[in-house]
C-alpha positions, -999 to 999 in steps of 0.1 A, spaced: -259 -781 223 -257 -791 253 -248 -764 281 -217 -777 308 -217 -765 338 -183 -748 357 -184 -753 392 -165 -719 413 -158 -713 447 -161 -680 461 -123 -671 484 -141 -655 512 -106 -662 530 -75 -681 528 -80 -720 520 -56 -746 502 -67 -753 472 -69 -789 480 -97 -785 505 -115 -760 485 -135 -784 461 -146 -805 494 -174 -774 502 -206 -770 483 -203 -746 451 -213 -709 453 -216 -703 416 -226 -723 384 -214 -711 354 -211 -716 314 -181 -709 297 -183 -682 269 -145 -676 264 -113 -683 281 -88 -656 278 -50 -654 290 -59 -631 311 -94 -631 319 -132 -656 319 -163 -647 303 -186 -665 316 -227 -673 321 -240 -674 355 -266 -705 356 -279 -695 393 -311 -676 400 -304 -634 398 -319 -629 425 -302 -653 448 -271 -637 435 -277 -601 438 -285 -611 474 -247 -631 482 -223 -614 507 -198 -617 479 -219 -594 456 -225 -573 483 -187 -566 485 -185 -562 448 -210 -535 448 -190 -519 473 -158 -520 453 -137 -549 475 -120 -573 453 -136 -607 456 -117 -637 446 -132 -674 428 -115 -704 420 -130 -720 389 -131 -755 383 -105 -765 358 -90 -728 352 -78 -715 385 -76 -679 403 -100 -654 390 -111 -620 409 -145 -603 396 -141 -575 371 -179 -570 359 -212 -580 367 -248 -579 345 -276 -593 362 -295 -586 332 -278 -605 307 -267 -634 336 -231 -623 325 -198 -624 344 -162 -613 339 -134 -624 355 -98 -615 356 -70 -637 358 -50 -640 398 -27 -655 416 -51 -664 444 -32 -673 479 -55 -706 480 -24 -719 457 -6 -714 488 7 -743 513 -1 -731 550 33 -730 559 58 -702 570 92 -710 558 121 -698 582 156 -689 566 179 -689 599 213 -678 604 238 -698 620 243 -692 656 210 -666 652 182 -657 666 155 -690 670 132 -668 646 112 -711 639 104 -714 672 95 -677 680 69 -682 650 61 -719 663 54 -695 696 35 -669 681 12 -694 661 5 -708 696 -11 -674 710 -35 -673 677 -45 -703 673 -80 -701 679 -78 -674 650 -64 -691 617 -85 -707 596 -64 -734 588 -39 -750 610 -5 -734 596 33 -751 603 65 -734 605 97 -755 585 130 -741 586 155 -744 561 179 -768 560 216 -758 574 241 -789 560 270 -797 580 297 -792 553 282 -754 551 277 -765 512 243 -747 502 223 -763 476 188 -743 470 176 -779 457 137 -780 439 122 -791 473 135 -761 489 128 -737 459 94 -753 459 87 -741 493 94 -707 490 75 -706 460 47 -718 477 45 -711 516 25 -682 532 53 -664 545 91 -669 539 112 -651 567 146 -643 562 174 -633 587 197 -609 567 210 -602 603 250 -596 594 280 -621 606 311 -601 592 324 -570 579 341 -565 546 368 -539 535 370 -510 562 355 -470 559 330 -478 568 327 -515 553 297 -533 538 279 -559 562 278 -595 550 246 -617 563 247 -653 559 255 -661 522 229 -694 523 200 -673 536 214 -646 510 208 -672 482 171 -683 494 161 -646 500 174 -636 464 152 -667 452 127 -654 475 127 -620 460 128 -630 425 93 -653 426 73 -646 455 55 -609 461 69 -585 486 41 -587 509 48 -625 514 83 -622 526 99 -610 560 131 -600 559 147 -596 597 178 -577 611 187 -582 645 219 -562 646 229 -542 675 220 -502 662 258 -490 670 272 -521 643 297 -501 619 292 -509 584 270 -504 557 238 -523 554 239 -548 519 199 -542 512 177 -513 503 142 -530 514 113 -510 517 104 -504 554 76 -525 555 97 -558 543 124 -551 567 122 -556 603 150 -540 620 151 -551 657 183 -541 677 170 -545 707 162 -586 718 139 -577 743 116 -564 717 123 -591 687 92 -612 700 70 -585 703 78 -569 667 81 -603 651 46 -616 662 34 -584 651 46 -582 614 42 -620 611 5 -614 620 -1 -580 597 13 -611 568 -12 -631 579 -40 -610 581 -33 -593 539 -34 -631 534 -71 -634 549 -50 -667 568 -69 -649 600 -107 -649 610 
């Protein structure tokens, strides 16, 4: 029987998927079964030339590294036998899948947070991979918000979605809960429900002596409070970049 070869792609960073196939191949492999949640697999490449690979180099040190296989998608490296020419893969959501795009979810009359980020992309330029865009939302004039399957779509799929919960109105009184925007409330529920936590930015750009209660119990490092303006920039950048960097967007 005649053996057919699987072209993969070793992730050594962050690349669309549709640019990854336009590289040469790192690996050659033959299929031996194709699990829900995992590859078996034949490596057709030399031992030798694989035992000396950066990637295998950070294997053996216990990083996780990441392969797209043609025809089967996101897989990180669970086991290696050089012997045997054997491989075992396990099944991930690789960010390659990702659009390089950071979707901003704006407040009326709020901060610019789109052309802050549109700012702070400027100043690391020279330092992404791949050129990435920042779209905003759309904010219709008859305040009717419609979470429509373009906009689903790119939360689902851009690098970073950034939402400003920042609040417009109190409800009921002692001490009253704080109401943010109710469209960026409806994309940042979305948000939450299909996206991990470590690709979404949640702002709040309330003065520290507002009365009321806060509406969301976010862990601290998906919450950027920032009561002071002077300091949004600065904080902003930062948190966008420490996205950005878990992503491997950054060289």
């Amino acid at each position: 029987m005649a053996i057919i070869a699987l072209k993969a792609w070793y992730l050594d960073g962050y690349e669309p998927i549709a640019e990854i196939d336009q590289r040469p191949h790192d690996l050659r492999l033959s299929k031996k079964s194709l699990l829900k949640s995992g590859l078996r697999a034949d490596f057709l490449d030399d031992a030798a030339e694989v035992k000396a690979s950066s990637w295998y180099r950070r294997y053996l040190e216990g990083e996780l590294v990441e392969y797209y296989v043609e025809g089967s998608g996101g897989y990180g490296i669970a086991n290696i036998d050089l012997i045997s020419q054997e491989i075992y893969f396990t099944k991930r959501d690789v960010a390659a899948y990702l659009e390089p795009t950071i979707l901003v979810s704006g407040a009326v009359n709020g901060e610019d947070w789109g052309a802050i980020a549109k700012e702070y992309l400027g100043t690391i330029e020279k330092q992404l991979r791949v050129p990435v865009t920042v779209i905003e939302s759309p904010r219709l004039a008859d305040n009717v918000h419609r979470l429509t399957q373009t906009l689903a779509r790119q939360i689902r799929q851009c690098l970073v979605f950034v939402a400003d919960t920042t609040t417009l109105t109190t409800v009921g009184t002692d001490p009253g809960l704080l109401m943010p925007s109710p469209q960026v409330v409806l994309e940042l529920g979305y948000g939450l429900a299909v996206k991990p936590a470590d690709q979404i930015l949640v702002l709040d750009s309330r003065p520290a002596d507002s009365p009321g209660v806060y509406p969301f119990d976010l862990p601290s490092y998906q919450l950027m409070r920032c009561p002071n303006p002077k300091d949004c920039k600065g904080k902003f950048g930062q948190a966008l970049g420490n996205r950005l960097q878990q992503l491997r967007v950054l060289n």
